[in-house]
N, CA, C, O and CB atoms as a CASP TS submission, in Angstrom:
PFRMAT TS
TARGET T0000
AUTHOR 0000-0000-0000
METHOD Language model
MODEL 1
PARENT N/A
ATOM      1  N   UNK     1      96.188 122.701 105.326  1.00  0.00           N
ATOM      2  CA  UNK     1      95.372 121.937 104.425  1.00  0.00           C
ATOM      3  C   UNK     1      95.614 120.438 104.609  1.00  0.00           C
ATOM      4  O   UNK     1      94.638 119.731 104.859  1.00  0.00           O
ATOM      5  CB  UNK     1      95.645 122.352 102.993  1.00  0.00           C
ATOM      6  N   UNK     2      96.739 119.933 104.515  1.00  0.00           N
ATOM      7  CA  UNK     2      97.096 118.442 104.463  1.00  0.00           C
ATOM      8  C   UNK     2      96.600 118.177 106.477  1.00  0.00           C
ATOM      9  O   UNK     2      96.285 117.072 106.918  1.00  0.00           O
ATOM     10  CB  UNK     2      99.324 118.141 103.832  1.00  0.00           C
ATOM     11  N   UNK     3      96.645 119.095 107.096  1.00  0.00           N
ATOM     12  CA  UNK     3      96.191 118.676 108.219  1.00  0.00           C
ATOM     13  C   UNK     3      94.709 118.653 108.783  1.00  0.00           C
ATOM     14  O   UNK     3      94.274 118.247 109.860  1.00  0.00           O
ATOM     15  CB  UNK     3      96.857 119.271 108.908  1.00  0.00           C
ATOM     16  N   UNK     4      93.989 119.311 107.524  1.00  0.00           N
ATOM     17  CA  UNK     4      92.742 118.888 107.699  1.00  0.00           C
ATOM     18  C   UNK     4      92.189 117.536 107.166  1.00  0.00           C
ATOM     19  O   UNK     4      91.321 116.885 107.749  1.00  0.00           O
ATOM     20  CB  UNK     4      92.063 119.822 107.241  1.00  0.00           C
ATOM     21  N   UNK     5      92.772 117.191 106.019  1.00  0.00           N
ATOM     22  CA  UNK     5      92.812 115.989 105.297  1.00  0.00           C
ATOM     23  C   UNK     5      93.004 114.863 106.120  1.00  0.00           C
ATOM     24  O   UNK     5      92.269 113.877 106.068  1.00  0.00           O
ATOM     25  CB  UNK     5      93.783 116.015 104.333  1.00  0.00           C
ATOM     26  N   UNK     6      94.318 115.015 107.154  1.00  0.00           N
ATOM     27  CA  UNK     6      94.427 113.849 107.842  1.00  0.00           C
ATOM     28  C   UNK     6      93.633 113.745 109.109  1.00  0.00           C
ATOM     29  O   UNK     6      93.798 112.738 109.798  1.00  0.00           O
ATOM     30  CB  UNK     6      95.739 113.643 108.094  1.00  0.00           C
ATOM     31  N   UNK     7      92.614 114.862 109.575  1.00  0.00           N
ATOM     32  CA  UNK     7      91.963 114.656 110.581  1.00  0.00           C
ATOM     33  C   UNK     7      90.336 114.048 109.785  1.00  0.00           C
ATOM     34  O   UNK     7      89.559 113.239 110.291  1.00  0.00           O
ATOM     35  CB  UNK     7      92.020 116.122 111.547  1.00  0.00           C
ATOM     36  N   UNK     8      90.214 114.628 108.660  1.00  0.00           N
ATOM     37  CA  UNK     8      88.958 113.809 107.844  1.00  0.00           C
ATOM     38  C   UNK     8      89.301 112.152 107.916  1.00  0.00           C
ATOM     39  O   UNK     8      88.674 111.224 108.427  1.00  0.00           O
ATOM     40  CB  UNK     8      88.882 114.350 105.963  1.00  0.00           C
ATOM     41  N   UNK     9      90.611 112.204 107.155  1.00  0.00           N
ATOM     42  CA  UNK     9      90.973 110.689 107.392  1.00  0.00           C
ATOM     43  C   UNK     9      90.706 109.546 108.748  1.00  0.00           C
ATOM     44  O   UNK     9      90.169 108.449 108.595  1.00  0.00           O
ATOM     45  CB  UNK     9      92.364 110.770 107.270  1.00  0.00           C
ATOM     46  N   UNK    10      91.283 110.162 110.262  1.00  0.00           N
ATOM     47  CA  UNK    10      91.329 109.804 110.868  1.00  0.00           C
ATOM     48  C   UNK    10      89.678 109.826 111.831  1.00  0.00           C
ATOM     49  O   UNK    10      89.366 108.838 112.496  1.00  0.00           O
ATOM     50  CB  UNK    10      92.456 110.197 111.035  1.00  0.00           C
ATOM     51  N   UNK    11      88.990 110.762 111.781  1.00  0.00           N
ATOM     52  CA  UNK    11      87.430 110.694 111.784  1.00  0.00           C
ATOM     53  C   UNK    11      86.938 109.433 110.717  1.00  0.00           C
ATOM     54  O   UNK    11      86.281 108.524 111.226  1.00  0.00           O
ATOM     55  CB  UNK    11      86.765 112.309 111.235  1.00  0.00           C
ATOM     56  N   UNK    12      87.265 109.361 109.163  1.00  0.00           N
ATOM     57  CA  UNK    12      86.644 108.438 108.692  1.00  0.00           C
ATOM     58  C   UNK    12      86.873 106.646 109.106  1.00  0.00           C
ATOM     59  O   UNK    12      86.073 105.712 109.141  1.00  0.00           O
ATOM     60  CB  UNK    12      86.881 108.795 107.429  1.00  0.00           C
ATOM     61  N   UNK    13      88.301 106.738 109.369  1.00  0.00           N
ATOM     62  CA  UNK    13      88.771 105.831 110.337  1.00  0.00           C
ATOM     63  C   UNK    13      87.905 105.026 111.387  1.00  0.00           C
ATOM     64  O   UNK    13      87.571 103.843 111.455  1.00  0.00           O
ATOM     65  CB  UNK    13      89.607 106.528 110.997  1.00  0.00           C
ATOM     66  N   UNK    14      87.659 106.207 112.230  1.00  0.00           N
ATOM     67  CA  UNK    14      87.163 105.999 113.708  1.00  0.00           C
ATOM     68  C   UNK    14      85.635 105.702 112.984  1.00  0.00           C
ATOM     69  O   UNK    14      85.824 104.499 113.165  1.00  0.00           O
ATOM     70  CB  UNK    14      87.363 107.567 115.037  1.00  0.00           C
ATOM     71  N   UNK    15      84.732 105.724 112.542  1.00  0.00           N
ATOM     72  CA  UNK    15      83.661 105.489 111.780  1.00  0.00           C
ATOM     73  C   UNK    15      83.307 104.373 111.360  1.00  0.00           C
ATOM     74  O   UNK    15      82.441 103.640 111.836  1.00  0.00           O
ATOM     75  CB  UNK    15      83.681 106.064 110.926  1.00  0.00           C
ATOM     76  N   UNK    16      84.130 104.162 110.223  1.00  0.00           N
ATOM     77  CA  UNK    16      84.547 103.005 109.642  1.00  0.00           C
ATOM     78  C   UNK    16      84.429 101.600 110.618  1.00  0.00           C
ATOM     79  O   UNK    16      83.717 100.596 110.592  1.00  0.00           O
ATOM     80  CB  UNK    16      85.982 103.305 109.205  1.00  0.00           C
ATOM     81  N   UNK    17      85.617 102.143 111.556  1.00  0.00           N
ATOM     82  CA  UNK    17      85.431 101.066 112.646  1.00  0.00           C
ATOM     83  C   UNK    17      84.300 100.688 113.900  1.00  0.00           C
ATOM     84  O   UNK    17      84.154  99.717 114.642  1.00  0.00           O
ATOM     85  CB  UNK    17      86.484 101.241 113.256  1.00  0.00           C
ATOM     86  N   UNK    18      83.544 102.077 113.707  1.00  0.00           N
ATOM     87  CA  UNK    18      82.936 101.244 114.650  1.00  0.00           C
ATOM     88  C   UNK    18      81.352 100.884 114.161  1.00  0.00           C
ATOM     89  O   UNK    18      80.344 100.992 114.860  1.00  0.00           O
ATOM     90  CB  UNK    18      83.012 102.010 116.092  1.00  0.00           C
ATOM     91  N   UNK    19      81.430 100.427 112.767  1.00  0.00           N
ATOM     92  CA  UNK    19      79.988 100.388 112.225  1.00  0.00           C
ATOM     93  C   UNK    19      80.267  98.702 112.076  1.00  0.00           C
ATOM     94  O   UNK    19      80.901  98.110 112.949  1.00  0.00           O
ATOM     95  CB  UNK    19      79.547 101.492 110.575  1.00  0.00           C
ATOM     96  N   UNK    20      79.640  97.889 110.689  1.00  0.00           N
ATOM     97  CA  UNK    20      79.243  97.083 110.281  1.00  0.00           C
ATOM     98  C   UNK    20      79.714  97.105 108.820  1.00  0.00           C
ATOM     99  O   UNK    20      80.041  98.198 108.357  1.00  0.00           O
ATOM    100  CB  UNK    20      78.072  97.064 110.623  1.00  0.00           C
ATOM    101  N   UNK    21      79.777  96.120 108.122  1.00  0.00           N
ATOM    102  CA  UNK    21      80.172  96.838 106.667  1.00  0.00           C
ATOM    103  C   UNK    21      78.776  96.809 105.832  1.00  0.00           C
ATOM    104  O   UNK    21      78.689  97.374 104.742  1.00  0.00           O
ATOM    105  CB  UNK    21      81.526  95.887 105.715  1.00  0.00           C
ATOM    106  N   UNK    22      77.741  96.138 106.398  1.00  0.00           N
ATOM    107  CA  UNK    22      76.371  95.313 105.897  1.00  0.00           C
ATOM    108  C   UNK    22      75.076  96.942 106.525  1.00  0.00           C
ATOM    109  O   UNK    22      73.853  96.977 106.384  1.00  0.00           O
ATOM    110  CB  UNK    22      76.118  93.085 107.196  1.00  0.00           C
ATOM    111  N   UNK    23      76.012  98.060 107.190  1.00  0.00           N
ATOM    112  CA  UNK    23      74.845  98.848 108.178  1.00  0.00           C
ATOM    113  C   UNK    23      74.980 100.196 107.327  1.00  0.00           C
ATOM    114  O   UNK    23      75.930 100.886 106.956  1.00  0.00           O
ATOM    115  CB  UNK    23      75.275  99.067 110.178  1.00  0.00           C
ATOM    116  N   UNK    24      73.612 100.248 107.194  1.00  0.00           N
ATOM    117  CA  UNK    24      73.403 101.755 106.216  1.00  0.00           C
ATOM    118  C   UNK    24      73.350 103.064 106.931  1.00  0.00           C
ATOM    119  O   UNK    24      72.930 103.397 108.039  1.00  0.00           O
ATOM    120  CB  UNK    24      71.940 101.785 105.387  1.00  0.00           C
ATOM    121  N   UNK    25      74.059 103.864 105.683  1.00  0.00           N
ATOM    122  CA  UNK    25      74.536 105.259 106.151  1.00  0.00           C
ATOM    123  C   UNK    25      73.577 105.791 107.148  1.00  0.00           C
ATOM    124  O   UNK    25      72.361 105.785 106.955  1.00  0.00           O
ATOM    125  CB  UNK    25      74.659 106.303 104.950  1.00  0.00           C
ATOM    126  N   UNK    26      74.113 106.224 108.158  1.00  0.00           N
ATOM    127  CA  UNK    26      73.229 107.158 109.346  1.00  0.00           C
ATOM    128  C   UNK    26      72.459 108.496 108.132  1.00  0.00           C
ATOM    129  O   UNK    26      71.302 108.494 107.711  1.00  0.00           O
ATOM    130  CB  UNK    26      74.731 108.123 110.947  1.00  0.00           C
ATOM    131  N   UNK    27      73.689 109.637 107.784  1.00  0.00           N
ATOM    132  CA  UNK    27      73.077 110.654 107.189  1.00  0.00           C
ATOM    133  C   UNK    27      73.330 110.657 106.019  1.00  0.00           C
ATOM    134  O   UNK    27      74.159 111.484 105.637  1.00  0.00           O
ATOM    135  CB  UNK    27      73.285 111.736 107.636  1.00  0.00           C
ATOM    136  N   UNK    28      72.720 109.749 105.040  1.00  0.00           N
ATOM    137  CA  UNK    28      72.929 109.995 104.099  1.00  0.00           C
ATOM    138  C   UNK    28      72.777 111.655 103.172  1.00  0.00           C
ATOM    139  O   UNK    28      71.951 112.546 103.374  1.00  0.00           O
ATOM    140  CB  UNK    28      72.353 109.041 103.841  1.00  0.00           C
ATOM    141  N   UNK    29      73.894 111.606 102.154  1.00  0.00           N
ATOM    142  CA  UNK    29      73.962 113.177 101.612  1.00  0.00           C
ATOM    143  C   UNK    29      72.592 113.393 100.783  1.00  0.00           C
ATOM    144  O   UNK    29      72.241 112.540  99.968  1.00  0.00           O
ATOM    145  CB  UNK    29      75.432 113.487 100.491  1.00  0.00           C
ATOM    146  N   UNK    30      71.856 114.519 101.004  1.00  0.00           N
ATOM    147  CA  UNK    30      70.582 115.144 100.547  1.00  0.00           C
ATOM    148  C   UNK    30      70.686 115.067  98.896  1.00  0.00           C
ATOM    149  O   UNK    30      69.684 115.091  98.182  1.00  0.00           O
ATOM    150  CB  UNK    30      70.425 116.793 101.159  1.00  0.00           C
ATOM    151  N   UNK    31      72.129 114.964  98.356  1.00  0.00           N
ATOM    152  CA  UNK    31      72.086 115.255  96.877  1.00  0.00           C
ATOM    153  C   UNK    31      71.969 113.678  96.195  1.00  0.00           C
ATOM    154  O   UNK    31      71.557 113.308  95.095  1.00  0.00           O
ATOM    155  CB  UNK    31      73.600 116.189  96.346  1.00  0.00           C
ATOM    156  N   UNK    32      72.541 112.911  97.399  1.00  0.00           N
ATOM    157  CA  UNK    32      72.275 110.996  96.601  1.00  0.00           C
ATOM    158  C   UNK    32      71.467 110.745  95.699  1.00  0.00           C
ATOM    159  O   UNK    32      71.678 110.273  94.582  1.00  0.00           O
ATOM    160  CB  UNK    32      71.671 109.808  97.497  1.00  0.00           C
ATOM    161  N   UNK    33      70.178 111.177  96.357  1.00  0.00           N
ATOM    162  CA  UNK    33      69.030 110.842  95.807  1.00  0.00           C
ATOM    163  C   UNK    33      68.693 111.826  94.632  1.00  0.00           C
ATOM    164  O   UNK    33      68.278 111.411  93.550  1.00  0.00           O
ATOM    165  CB  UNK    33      68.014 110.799  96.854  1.00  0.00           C
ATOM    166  N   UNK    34      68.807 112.566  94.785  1.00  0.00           N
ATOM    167  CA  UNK    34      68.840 113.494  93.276  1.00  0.00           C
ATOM    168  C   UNK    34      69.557 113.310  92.315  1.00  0.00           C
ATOM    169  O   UNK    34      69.004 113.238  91.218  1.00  0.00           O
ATOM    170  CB  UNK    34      69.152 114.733  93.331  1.00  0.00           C
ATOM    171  N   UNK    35      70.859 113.188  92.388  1.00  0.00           N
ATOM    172  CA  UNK    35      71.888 112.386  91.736  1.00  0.00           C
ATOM    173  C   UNK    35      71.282 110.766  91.032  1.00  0.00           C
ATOM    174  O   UNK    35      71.810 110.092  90.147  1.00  0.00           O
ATOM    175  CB  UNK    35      73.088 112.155  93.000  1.00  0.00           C
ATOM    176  N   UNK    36      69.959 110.489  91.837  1.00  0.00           N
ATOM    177  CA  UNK    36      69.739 108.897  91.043  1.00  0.00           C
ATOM    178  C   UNK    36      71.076 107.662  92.183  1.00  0.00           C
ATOM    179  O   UNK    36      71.599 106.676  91.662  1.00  0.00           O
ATOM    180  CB  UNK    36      70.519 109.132  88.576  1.00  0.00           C
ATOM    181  N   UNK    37      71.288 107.979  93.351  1.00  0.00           N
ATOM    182  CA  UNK    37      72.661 107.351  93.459  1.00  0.00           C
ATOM    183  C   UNK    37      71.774 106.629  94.912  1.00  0.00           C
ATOM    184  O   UNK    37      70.762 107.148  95.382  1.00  0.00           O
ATOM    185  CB  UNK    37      74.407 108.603  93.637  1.00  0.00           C
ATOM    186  N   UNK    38      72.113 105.954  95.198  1.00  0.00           N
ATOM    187  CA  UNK    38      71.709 104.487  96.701  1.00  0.00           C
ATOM    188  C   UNK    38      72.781 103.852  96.888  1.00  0.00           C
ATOM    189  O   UNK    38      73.212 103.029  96.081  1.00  0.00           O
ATOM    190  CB  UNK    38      70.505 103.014  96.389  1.00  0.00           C
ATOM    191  N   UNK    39      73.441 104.208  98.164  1.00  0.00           N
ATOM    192  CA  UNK    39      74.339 103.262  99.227  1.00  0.00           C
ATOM    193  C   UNK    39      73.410 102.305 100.202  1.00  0.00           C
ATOM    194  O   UNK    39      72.646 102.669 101.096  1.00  0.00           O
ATOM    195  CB  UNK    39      75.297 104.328 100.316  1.00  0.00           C
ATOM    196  N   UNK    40      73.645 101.269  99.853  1.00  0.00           N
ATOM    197  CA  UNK    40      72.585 100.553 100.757  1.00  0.00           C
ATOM    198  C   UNK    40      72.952 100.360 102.094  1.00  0.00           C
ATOM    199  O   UNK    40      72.184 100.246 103.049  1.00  0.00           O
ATOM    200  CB  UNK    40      72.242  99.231 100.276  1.00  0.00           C
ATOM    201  N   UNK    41      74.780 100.318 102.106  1.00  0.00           N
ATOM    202  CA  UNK    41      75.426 100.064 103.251  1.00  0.00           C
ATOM    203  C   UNK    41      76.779 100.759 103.060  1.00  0.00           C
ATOM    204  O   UNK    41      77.100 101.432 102.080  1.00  0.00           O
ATOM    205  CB  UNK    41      75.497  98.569 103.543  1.00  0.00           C
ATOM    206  N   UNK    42      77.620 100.462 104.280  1.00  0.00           N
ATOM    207  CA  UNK    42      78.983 101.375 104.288  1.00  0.00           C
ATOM    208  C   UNK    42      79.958 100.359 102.987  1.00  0.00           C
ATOM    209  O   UNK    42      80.979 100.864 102.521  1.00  0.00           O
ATOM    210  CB  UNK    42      79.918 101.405 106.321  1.00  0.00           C
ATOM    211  N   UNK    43      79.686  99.521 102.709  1.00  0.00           N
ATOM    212  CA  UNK    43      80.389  98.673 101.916  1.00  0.00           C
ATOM    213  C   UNK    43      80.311  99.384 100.276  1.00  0.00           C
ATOM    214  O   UNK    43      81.269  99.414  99.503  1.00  0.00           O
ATOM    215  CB  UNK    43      79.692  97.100 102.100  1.00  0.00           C
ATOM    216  N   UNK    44      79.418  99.736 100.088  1.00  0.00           N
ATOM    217  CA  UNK    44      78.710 100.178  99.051  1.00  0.00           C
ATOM    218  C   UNK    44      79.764 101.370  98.810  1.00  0.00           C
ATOM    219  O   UNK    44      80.693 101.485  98.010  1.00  0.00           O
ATOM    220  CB  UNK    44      77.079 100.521  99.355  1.00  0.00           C
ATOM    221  N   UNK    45      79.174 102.347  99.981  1.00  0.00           N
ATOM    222  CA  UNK    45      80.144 103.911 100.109  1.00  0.00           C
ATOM    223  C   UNK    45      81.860 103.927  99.812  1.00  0.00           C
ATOM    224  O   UNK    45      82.498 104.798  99.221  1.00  0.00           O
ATOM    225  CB  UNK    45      80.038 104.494 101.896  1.00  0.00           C
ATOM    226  N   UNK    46      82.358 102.667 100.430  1.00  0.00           N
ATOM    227  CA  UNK    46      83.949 102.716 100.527  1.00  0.00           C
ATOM    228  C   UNK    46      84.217 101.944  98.823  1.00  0.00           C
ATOM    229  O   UNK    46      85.313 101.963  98.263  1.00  0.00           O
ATOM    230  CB  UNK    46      84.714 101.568 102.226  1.00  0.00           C
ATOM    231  N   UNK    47      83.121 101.392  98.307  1.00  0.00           N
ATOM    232  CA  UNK    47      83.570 100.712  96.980  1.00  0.00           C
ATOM    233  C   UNK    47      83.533 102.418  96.073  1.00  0.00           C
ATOM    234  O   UNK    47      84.357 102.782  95.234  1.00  0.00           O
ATOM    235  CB  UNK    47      82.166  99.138  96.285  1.00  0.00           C
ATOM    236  N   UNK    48      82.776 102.919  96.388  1.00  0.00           N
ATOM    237  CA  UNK    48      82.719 103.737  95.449  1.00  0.00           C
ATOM    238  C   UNK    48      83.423 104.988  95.762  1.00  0.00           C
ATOM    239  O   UNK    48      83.257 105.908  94.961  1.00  0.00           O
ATOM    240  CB  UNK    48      81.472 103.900  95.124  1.00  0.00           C
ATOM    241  N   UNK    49      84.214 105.202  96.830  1.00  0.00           N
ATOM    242  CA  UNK    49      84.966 106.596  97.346  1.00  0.00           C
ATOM    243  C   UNK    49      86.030 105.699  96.146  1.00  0.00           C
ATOM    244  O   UNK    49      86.114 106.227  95.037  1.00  0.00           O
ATOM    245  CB  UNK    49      85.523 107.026  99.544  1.00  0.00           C
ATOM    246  N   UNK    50      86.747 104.494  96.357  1.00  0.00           N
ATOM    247  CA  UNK    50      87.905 103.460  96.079  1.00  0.00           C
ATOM    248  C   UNK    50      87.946 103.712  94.410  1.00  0.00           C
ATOM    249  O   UNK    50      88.932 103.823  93.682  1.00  0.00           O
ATOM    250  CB  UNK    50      87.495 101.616  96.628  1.00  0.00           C
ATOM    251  N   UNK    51      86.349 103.768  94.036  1.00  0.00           N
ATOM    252  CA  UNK    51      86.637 103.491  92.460  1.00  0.00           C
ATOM    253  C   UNK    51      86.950 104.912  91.550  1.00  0.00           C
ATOM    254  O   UNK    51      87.519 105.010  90.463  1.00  0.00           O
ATOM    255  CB  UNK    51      85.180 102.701  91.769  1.00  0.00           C
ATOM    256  N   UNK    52      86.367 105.950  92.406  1.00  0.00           N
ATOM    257  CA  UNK    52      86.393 107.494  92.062  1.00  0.00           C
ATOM    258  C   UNK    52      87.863 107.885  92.682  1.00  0.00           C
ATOM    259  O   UNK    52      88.400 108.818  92.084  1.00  0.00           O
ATOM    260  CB  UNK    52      84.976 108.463  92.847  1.00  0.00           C
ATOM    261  N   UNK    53      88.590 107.343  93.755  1.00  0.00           N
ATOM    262  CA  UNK    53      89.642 107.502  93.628  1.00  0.00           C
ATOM    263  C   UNK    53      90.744 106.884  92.821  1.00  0.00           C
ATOM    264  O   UNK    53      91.863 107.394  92.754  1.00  0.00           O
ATOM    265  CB  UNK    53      89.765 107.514  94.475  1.00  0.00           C
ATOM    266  N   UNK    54      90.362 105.624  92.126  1.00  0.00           N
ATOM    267  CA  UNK    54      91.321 105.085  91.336  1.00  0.00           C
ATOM    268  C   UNK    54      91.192 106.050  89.392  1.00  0.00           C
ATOM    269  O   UNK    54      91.988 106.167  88.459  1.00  0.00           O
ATOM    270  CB  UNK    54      90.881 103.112  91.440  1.00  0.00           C
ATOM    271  N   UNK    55      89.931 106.457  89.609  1.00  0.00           N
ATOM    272  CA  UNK    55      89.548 107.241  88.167  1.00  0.00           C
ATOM    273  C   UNK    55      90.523 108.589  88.168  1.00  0.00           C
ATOM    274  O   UNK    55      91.032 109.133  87.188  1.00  0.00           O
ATOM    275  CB  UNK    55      87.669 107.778  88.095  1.00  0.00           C
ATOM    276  N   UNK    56      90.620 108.933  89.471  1.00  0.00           N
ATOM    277  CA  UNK    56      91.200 110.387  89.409  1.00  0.00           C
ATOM    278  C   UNK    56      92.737 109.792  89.466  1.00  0.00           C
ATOM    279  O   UNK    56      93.374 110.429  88.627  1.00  0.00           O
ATOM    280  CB  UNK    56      90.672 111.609  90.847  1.00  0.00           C
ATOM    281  N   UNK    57      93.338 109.112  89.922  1.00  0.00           N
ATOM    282  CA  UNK    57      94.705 108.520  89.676  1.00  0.00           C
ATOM    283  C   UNK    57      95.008 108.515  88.467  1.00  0.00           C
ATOM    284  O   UNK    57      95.938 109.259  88.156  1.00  0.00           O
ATOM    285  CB  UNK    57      94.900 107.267  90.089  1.00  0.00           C
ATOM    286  N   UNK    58      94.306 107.643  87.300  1.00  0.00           N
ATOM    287  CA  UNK    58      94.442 107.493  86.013  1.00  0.00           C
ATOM    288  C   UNK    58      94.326 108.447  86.021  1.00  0.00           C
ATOM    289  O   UNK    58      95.507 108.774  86.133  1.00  0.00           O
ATOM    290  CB  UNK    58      93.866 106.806  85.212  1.00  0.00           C
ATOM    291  N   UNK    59      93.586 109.692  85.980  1.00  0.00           N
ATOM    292  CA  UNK    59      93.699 111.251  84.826  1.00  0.00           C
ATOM    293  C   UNK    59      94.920 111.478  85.752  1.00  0.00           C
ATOM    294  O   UNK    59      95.786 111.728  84.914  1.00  0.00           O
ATOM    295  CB  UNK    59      92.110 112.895  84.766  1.00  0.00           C
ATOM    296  N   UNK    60      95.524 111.547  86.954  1.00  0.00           N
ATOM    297  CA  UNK    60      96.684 112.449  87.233  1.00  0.00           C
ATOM    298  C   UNK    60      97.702 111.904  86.652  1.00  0.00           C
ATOM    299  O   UNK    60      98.600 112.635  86.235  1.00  0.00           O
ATOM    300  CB  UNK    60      97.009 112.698  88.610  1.00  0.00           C
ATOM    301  N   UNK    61      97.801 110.003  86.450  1.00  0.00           N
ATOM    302  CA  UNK    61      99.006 109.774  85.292  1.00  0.00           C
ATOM    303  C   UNK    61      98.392 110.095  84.112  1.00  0.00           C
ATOM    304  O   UNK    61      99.324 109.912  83.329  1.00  0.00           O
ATOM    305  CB  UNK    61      99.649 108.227  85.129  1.00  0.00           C
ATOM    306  N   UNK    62      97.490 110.438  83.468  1.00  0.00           N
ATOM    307  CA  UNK    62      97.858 110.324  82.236  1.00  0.00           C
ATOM    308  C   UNK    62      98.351 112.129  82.162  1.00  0.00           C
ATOM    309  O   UNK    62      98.861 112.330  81.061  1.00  0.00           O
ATOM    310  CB  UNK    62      96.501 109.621  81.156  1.00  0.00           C
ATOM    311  N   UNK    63      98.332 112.967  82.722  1.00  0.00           N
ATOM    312  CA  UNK    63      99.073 114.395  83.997  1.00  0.00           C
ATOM    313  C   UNK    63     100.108 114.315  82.926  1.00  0.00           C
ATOM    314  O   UNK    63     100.360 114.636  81.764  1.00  0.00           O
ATOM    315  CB  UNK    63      99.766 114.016  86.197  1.00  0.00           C
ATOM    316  N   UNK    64     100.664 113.566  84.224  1.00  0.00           N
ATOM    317  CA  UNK    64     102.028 113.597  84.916  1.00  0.00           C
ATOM    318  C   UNK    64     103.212 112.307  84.307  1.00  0.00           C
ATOM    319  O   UNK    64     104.423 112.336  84.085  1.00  0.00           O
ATOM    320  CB  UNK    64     101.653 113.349  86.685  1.00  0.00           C
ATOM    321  N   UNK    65     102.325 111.409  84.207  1.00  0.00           N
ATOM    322  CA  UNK    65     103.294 110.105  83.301  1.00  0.00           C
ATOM    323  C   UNK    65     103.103 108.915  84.597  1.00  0.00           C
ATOM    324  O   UNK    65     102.599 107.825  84.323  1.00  0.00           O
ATOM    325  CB  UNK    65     105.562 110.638  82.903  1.00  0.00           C
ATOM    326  N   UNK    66     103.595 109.267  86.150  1.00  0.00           N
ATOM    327  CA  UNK    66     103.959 108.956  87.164  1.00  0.00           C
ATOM    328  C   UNK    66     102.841 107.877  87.476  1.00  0.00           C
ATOM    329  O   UNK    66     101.647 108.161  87.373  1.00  0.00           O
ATOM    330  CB  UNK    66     104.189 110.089  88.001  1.00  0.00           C
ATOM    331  N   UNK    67     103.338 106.489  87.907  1.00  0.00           N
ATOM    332  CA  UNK    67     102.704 106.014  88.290  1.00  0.00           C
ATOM    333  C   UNK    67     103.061 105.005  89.484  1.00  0.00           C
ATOM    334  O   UNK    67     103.978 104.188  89.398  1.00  0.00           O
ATOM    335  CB  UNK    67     102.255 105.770  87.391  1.00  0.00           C
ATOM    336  N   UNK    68     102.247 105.150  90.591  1.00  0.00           N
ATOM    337  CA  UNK    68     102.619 104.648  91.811  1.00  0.00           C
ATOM    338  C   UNK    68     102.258 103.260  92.344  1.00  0.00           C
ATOM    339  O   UNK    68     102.845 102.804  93.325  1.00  0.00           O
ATOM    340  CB  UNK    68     102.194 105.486  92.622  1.00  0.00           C
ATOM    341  N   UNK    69     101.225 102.536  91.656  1.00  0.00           N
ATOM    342  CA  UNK    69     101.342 100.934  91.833  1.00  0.00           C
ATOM    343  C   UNK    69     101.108 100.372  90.461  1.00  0.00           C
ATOM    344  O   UNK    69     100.183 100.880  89.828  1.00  0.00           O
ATOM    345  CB  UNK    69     100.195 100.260  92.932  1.00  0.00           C
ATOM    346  N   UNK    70     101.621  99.652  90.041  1.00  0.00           N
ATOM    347  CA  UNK    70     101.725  98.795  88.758  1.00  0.00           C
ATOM    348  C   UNK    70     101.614  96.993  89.194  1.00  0.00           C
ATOM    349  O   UNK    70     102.549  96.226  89.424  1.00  0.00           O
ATOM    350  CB  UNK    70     103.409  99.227  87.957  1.00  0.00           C
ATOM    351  N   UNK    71     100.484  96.777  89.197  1.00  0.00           N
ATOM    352  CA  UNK    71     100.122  95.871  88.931  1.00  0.00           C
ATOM    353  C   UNK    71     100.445  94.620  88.529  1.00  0.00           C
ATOM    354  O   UNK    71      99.559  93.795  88.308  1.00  0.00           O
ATOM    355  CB  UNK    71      99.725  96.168  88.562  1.00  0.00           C
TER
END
């Protein structure tokens, strides 16, 4: 499992780098638009993977107590 994670990682990596931050998604997901949701560009996508991962941090401290960067 954690070694599929780090090959997603390292694919999103290789991606990442070789786009634009201003250049819109090749395939965007079929549910975006149903969802009501528009990435205009990859800048857009990584703000919002960043902010849905900082939301799920807060619920795992408010978990666990544990918190790993303090501000």
């Amino acid at each position: 499992m954690i070694e599929a994670y780090r090959t997603a990682i390292a694919r999103s990596d290789e991606i990442i780098a070789e786009r634009e931050l201003s250049s819109a998604p090749e395939r965007p997901e079929p549910w975006w638009a149903e969802a009501g949701l528009s990435f205009p560009d990859l800048r857009a996508v990584i703000v919002e993977t960043a902010t849905h991962a900082g939301q799920l941090d807060a619920a795992r401290e408010l978990i666990d107590g544990r918190q790993y960067l303090v501000l």
